[in-house]
C-alpha positions in Angstrom: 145.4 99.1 131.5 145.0 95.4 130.7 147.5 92.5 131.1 148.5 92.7 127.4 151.4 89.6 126.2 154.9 90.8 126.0 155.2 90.4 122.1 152.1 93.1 121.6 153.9 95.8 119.7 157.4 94.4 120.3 159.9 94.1 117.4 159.7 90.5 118.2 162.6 90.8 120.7 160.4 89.3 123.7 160.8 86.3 125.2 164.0 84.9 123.2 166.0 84.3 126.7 164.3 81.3 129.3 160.9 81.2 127.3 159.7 77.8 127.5 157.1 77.0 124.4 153.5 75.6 125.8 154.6 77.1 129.2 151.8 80.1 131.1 154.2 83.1 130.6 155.2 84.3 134.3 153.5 87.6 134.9 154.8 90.5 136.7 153.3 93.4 137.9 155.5 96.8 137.7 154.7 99.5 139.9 156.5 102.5 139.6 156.0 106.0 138.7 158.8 107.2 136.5 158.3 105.6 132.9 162.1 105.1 132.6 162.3 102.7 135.5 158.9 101.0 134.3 160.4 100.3 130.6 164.3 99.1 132.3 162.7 96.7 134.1 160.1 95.5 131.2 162.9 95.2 128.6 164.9 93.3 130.9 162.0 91.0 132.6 160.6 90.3 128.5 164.1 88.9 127.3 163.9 86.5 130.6 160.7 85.4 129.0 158.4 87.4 131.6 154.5 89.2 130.7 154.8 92.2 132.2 151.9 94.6 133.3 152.8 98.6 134.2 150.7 100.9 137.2 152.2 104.0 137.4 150.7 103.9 141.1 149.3 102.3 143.7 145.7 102.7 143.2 146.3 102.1 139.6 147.6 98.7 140.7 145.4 97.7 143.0 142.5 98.2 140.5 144.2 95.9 138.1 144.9 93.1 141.0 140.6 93.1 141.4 140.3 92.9 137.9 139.1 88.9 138.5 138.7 88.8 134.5 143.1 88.6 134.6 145.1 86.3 136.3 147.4 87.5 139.0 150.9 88.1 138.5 153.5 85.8 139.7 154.7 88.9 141.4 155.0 92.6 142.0 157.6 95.1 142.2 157.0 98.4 144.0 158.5 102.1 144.3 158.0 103.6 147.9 157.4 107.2 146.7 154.5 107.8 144.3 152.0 110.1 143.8 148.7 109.5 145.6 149.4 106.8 147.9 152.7 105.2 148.4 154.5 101.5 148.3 153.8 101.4 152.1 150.2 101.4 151.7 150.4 99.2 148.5 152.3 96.6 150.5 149.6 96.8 153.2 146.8 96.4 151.3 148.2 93.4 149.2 149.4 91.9 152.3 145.3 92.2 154.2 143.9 90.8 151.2 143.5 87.3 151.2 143.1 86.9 147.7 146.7 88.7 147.1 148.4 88.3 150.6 150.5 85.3 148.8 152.1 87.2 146.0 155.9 88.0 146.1 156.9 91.4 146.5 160.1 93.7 145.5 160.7 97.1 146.6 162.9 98.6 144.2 163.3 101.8 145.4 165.9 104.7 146.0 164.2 105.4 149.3 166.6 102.7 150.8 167.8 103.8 154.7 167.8 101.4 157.1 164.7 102.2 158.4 163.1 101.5 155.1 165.1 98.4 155.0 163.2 97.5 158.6 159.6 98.8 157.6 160.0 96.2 154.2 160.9 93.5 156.6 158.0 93.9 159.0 155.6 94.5 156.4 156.7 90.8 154.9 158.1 92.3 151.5 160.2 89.1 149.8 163.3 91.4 148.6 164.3 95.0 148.6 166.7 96.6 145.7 168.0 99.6 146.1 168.0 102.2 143.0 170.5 102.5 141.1 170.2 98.6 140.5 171.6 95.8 138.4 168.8 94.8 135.9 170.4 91.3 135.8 170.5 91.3 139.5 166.2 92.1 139.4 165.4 89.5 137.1 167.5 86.4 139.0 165.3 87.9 142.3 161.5 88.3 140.0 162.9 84.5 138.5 163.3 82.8 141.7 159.9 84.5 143.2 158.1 83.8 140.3 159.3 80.1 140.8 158.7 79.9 144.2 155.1 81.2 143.8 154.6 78.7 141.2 155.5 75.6 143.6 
């Protein structure tokens, strides 16, 4: 999957609300296995102004965070519970990699218990959303991350 530009395809709906001409589009990474929850969040994070880049899992993630021919994303939202290796070990590997260990993390994930809500602290994820969730309420989190990244 490549990094792509938000307008590819589009009806030229992308990047109306907080795009900034002659600014680097902020670039998120969506990680989630359902398509339905990929294409919520991509709607909403494009009319913020936002690139957006899909994995359906972790190792399809991962591969596109070594792709050194694409810059990273500003940062990455996760599911816990996906097929072949999970948000856990997506958030550990990000987090012993040097090259990654920087980039903001969400959880946004129906797996929310309080022990999840402990595990996310301890493994240094930036903000965890609970599914059902407000898109509005995901953006404002991916804008200020993205922002604070950026500084």
């Amino acid at each position: 999957m490549e990094w792509g530009h938000p307008d590819e395809g589009d009806s030229g709906h992308g990047g109306e609300r907080g795009h900034q001409p002659g600014h680097r589009s902020r670039r998120v990474l969506v990680c989630d296995d359902t398509e339905q929850i990929r294409r919520l969040i991509r709607v909403n994070l494009e009319l913020d102004g936002f690139e957006v880049v899909e994995a359906v899992d972790g190792p399809e993630a991962l591969e596109m965070l070594q792709d050194l021919s694409q810059p990273l994303p500003d940062v990455i939202t996760l599911d816990v519970v996906m097929p072949r290796r999970d948000g856990w070990w997506m958030v550990s590997t990000i987090r012993a990699d040097p090259r990654l260990a920087h980039i903001p993390i969400i959880m946004v994930t129906a797996s929310a218990q309080f022990h999840d809500r402990v595990q996310a602290e301890r493994a240094s994820v930036n903000e965890f959303l609970a599914k059902p969730f407000d898109p509005e309420e995901l953006v404002t989190k991916i804008a200020a991350l993205a922002g604070s990244h950026r500084a």
